[in-house]
Phi, psi and omega in degrees: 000133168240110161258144185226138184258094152309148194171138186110036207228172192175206171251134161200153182337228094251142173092021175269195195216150174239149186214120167276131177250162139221116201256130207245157182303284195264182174272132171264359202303160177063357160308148182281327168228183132221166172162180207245124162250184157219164165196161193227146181289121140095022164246161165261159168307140189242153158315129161249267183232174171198149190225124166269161173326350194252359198066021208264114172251127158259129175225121202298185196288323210263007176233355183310147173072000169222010168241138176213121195268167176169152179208163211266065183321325194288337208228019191040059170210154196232114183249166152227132185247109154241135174285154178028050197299170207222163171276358151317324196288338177316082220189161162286112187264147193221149184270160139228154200209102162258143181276322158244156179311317175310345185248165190261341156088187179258159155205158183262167198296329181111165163229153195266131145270117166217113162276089229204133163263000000 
């Protein structure tokens, strides 16, 4: 069993900036995937980036060049450093861990983003 704890999530500027952490319970190492979703009241959850086992990062379209997903195997955690934020960006981030591509994986409680001058 793996639980992951989200943390870093907050009120900011637009064109400020954040780094989201998720600190995972068990080892994720060798998992097939990790990675950050989002979702805004009355949307479904979206894709931000994930990076699989293979060293393959996916991003959505609307954060390329300014989200940068990574993660620490020594401290078991998965961070996204987002750049030049916007008030689009505004949502719950949610962590996820998959073991195989095939399972729907763990996720964490969310952390609230708000990008509001």
């Amino acid at each position: 069993q793996v639980q992951l704890v989200e943390s870093g999530g907050g009120l900011v500027q637009p064109g400020g900036s954040l780094r989201l952490s998720c600190a995972a319970s068990g080892s994720i190492f060798g998992f097939y995937a990790v990675g950050w979703y989002r979702q805004t009241p009355g949307k479904q959850r979206e894709l931000v980036a994930e990076r699989n086992i293979f060293g393959t990062t996916n991003y959505a379209d609307s954060v390329k060049d300014r989200f940068t997903i990574s993660r620490d195997s020594a401290k078991n955690t998965v961070y996204l450093q987002m750049n030049s934020l916007r008030p689009e960006d505004t949502a719950v981030y949610y962590c996820r861990a998959r073991r195989t591509s095939a399972e729907a994986g763990y996720w964490g409680q969310g952390t609230q983003v708000t990008v509001s001058s």
